[in-house]
C-alpha positions as CSV (number, residue, x, y, z in Angstrom):
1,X,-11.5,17.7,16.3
2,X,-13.9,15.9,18.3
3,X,-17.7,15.9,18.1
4,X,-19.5,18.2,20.5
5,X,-21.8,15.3,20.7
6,X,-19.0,12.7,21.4
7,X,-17.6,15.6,24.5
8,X,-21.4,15.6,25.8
9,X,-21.8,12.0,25.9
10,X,-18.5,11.2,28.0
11,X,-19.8,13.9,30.7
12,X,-23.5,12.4,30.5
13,X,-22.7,8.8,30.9
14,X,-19.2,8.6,31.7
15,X,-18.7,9.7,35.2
16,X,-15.3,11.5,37.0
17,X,-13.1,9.1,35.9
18,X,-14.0,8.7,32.4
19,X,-13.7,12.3,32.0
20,X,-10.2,12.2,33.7
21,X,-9.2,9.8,31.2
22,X,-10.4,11.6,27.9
23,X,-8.8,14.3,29.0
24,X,-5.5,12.5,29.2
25,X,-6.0,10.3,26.3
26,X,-6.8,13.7,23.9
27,X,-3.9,15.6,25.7
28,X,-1.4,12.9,24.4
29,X,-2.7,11.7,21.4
30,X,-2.8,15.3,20.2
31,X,1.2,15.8,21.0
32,X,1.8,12.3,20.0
33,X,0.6,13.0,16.8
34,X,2.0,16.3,16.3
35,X,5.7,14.4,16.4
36,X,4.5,11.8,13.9
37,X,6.8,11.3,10.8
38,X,4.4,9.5,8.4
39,X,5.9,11.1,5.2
40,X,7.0,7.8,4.2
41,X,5.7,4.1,4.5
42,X,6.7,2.2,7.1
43,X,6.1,-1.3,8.3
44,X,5.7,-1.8,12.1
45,X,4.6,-3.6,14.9
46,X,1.1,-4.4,15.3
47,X,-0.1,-6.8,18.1
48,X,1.8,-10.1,17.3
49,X,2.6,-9.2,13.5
50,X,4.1,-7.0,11.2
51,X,2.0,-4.3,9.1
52,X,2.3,-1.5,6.5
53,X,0.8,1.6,7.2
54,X,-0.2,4.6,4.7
55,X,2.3,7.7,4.3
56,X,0.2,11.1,5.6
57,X,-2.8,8.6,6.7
58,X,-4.1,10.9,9.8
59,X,-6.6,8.0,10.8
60,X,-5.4,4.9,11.7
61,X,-2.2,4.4,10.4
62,X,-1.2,7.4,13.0
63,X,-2.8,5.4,15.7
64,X,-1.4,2.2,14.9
65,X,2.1,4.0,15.1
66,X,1.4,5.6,18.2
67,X,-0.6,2.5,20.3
68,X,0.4,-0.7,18.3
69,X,-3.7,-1.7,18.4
70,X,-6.9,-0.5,17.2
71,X,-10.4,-0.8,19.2
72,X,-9.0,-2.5,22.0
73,X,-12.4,-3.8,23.1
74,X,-13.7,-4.7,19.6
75,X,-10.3,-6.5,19.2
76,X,-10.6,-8.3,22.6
77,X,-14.2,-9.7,21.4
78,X,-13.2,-10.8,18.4
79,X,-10.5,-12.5,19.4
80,X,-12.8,-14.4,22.2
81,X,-15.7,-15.2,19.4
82,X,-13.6,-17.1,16.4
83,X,-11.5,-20.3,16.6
84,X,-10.1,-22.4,14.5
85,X,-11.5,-23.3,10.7
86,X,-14.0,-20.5,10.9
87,X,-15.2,-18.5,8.1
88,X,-14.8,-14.9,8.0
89,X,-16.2,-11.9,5.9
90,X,-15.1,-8.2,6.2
91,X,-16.3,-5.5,4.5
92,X,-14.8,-2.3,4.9
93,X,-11.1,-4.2,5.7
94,X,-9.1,-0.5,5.1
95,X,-5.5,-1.6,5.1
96,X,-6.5,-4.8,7.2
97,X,-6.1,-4.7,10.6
98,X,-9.5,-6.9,11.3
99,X,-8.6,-9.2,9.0
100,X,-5.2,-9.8,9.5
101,X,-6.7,-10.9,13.1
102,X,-9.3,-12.9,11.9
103,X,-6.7,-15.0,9.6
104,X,-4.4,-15.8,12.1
105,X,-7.3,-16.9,14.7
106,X,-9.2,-19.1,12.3
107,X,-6.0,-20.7,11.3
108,X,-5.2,-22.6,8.2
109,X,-8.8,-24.4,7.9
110,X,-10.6,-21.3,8.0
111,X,-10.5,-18.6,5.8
112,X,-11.1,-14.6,5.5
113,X,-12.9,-12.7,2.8
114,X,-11.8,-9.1,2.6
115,X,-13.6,-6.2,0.5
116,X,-11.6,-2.6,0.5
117,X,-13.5,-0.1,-2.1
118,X,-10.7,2.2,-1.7
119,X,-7.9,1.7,-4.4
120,X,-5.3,3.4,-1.9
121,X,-6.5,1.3,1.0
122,X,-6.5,-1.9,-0.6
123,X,-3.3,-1.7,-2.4
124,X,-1.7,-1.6,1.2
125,X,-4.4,-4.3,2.6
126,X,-2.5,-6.5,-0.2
127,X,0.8,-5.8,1.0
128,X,0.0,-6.9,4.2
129,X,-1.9,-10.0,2.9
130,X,1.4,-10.7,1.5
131,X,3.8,-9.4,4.8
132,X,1.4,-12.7,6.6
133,X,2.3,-14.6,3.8
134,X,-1.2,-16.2,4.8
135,X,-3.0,-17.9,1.9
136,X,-6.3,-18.1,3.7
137,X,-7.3,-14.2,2.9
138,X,-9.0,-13.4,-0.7
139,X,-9.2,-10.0,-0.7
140,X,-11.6,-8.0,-3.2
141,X,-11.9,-3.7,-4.5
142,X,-15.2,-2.7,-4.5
143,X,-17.8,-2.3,-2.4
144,X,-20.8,-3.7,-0.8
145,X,-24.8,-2.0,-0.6
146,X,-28.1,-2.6,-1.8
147,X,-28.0,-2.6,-5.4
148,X,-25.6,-3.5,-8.5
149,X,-24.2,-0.5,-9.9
150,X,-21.4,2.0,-10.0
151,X,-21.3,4.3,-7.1
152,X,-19.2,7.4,-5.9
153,X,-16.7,7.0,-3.3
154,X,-15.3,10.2,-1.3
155,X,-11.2,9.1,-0.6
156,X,-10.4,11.2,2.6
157,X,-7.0,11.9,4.5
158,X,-8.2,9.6,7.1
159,X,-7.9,6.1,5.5
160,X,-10.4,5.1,7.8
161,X,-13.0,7.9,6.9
162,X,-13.7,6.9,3.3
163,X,-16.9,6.1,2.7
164,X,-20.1,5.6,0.3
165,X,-20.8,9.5,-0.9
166,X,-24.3,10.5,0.4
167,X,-26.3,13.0,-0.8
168,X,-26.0,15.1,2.4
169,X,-22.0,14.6,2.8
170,X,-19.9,17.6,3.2
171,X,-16.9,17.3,1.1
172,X,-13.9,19.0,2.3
173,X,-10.9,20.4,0.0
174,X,-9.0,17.7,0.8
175,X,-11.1,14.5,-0.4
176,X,-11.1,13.1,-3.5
177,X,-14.1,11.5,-5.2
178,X,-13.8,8.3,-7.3
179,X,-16.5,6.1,-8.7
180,X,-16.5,2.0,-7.4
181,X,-18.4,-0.8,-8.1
182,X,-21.1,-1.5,-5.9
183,X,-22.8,-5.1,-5.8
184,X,-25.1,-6.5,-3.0
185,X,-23.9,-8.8,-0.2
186,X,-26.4,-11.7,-1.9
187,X,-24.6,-11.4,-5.2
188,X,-21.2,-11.5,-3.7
189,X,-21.8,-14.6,-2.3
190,X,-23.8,-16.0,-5.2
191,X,-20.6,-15.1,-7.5
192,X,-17.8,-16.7,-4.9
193,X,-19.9,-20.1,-4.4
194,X,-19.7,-19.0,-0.6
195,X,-20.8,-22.2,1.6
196,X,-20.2,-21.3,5.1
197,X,-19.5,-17.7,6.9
198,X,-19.7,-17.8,10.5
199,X,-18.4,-13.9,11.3
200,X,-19.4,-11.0,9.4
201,X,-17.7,-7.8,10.7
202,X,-18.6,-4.5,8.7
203,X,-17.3,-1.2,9.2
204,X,-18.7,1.1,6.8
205,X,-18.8,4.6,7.7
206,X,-23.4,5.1,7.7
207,X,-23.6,2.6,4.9
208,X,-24.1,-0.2,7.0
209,X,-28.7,-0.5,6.7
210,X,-27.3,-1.2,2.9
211,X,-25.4,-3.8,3.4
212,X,-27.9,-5.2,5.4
213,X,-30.9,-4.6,3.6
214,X,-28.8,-6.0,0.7
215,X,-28.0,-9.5,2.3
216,X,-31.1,-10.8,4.0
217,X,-31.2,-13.5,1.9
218,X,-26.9,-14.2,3.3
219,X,-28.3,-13.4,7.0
220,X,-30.8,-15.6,6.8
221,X,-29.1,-18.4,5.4
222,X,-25.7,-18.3,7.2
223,X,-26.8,-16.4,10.7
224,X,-23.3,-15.5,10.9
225,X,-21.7,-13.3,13.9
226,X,-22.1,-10.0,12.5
227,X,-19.9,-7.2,14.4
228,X,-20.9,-4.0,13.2
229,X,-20.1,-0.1,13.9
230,X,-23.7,1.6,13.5
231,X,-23.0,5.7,12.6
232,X,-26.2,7.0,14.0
233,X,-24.7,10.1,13.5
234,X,-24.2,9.5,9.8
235,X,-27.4,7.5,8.8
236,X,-29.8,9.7,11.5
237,X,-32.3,8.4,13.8
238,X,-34.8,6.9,11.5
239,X,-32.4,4.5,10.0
240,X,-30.7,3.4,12.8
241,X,-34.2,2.3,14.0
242,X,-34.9,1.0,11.0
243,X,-31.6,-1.4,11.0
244,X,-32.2,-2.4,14.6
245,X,-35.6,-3.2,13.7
246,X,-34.5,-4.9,11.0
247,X,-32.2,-7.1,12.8
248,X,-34.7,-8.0,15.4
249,X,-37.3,-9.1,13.0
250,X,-34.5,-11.8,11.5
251,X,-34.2,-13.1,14.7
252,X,-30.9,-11.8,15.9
253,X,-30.0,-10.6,19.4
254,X,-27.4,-8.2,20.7
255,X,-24.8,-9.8,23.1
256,X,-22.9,-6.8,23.3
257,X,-22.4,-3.1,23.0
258,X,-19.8,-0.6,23.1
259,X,-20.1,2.9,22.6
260,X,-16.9,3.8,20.1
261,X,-15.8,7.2,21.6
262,X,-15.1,4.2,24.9
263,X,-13.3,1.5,22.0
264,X,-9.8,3.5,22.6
265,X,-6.7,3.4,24.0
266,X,-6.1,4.9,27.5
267,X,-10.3,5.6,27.9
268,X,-11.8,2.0,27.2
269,X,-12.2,-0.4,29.8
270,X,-13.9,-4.1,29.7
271,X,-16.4,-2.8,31.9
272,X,-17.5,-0.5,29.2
273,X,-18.5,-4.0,26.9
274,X,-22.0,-4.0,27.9
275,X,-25.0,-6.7,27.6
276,X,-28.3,-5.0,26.1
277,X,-30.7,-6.3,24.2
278,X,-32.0,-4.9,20.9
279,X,-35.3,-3.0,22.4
280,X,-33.3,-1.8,25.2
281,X,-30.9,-0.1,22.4
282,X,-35.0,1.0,20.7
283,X,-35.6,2.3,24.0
284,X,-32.4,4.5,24.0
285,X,-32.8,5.4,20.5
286,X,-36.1,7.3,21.1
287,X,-34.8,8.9,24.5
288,X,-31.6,10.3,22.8
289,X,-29.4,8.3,24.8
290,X,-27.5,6.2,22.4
291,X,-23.9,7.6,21.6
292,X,-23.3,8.8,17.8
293,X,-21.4,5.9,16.9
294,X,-21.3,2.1,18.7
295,X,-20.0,-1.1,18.3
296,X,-22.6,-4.3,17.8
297,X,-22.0,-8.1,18.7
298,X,-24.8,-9.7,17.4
299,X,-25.7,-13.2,17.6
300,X,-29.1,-15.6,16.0
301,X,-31.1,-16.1,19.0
C-alpha cells in the first residue's frame, strides 16, 4: 500500500511524466509480484554477483527478484564516491546488498564493516559474505543507537522494514518482537580498534538521530562520507530538524538528495539526484515540502 503522503508528493513535485511513470511502475510491480514464487530460497542474479534472498521476504528480496537492483540512484552514487582501499561501515546491512557493493569497489585493501540486528537478516547477509567469498567484510548482529543496552526489535515480513521498536510503533499481527543488543557507534569503534572509515552508509528505519547522536565523537574524528535515508515520517518534524541541525553544526554539507519514493526502478531518473544544501533542506522542513523519506550524501565541508 502506498502512503497517501508518498501519492501527494509525486503529484506536487513530480510533474506529468513522473506521474505517468508511478503509475506504470505500481501497475507492474503489483502483477509482478503477485506471480512471485518466494516459498523457497533462491540465489540469483544481482548486478555483477550472485545473492541469496529470504523465502516469503515481501520487501526487498521480492524486488531484487523482479529488478536485479535496489535504489538505482543510491547505488549509482555509491558506486561514483568509493575506490579502491577505502574503509566502509554499514549499519542496517539487511541481507547485504550495500555492502556486497561496497566490498567489491574498495577492493582487497579496503575493507567493509557490516552490522544486521536482525537474526533472520543476518544469517542470509552471511551467506552471501560467504557466496563473494570476499574476506574483506566483518559482519556483526546487533545494533547501533545512543546508549549500551538491550533493546526491542520488531522482525517484520518485509526484511527491509525491521526496525528499533518505538514507543509510538503500530505492531501488526504479523511482526515478531525480539530483544538485541544495542551499543553506541563510539563504542563500536572503540571495541574494533577502528583506524580509518571513509563511508558510513546507514539505513535504519527513524533510528537514524541515534546513531548519530551516538557517534559524534566517530564523526568528528573520521569525517567519513555518511549516506543516510532520513524517515521524517517515522522520527516526525522535530527530530528531523534536530539531526539536520546536528549535522550542520559538525561541519558537514549535503552534496546530494534524493527523495526515496524517486530511488526506484522505472520512476527514478539521474535528474532526480539533486544538489541542496543543508538550510535549503531547514527551509523545506518548516514549509512542509520535504518528502517522508530521502536519501542524504553528505560530505565535511
Amino acid at each position: 500500500m502506498v502512503h497517501q503522503n508518498t501519492i501527494r508528493y509525486i503529484i506536487k513535485f513530480g510533474g506529468p511524466k513522473k506521474i505517468i511513470k508511478a503509475l506504470i511502475f505500481y501497475v507492474y510491480d503489483s502483477f509482478k509480484k503477485r506471480n512471485l514464487d518466494l516459498k523457497q530460497s533462491k540465489i540469483i542474479q544481482v548486478n555483477d554477483y550472485k545473492m541469496k534472498i529470504i523465502p516469503n521476504d515481501k520487501g526487498i528480496s521480492s524486488e531484487l527478484l523482479i529488478y536485479g537492483n535496489h535504489e538505482p540512484l543510491s547505488t549509482e552514487i555509491i558506486l561514483n564516491e568509493l575506490s579502491e582501499g577505502m574503509n566502509c561501515l554499514d549499519i542496517g546491512s539487511n541481507i547485504g546488498y550495500y555492502v556486497l557493493l561496497e566490498s567489491k569497489k574498495v577492493g582487497l585493501t579496503g575493507n567493509v564493516w557490516a552490522i544486521e540486528p536482525s537474526p533472520e537478516n543476518y544469517s542470509v547477509l552471511l551467506d552471501n559474505i560467504k557466496l563473494q567469498n570476499n574476506k574483506n567484510i566483518i559482519a556483526f548482529n546487533f545494533a547501533i543507537g545512543d546508549k549500551n543496552e538491550e533493546i526491542e526489535f520488531i522482525i517484520s515480513k518485509k526484511s527491509n522494514w525491521s526496525k528499533i521498536k518505538e514507543e509510538n510503533d503500530k505492531i501488526l499481527s504479523e511482526d515478531k518482537i525480539i530483544k538485541v543488543p544495542l551499543k553506541t557507534l563510539d563504542l563500536f569503534v572503540e571495541e574494533n580498534n577502528l583506524r580509518k572509515i571513509d563511508l558510513l552508509r546507514m539505513d535504519v528505519e527513524g533510528f537514524e538521530s541515534r546513531i548519530i547522536f551516538g557517534g559524534l565523537e566517530f564523526l568528528r574524528k573520521f569525517k567519513p562520507i555518511i549516506m543516510i535515508e532520513v524517515h521524517k515520517m517515522i522520527m516526525g518534524k522535530n527530530e528531523t530538524k534536530k539531526i539536520l541541525e546536528k549535522i550542520k553544526e559538525i561541519n558537514y554539507e549535503c552534496v546530494f538528495f534524493i527523495p526515496r519514493i524517486f530511488d526506484v526502478q522505472i520512476i527514478g531518473e539521474r535528474k532526480d539526484i539533486k544538489n541542496i544544501s543543508i538550510n535549503d533542506l531547514l527551509k523545506k522542513l518548516d514549509n512542509n515540502t520535504l518528502p517522508d523519506v530521502f536519501q542524504l550524501t553528505l560530505k565535511q565541508k
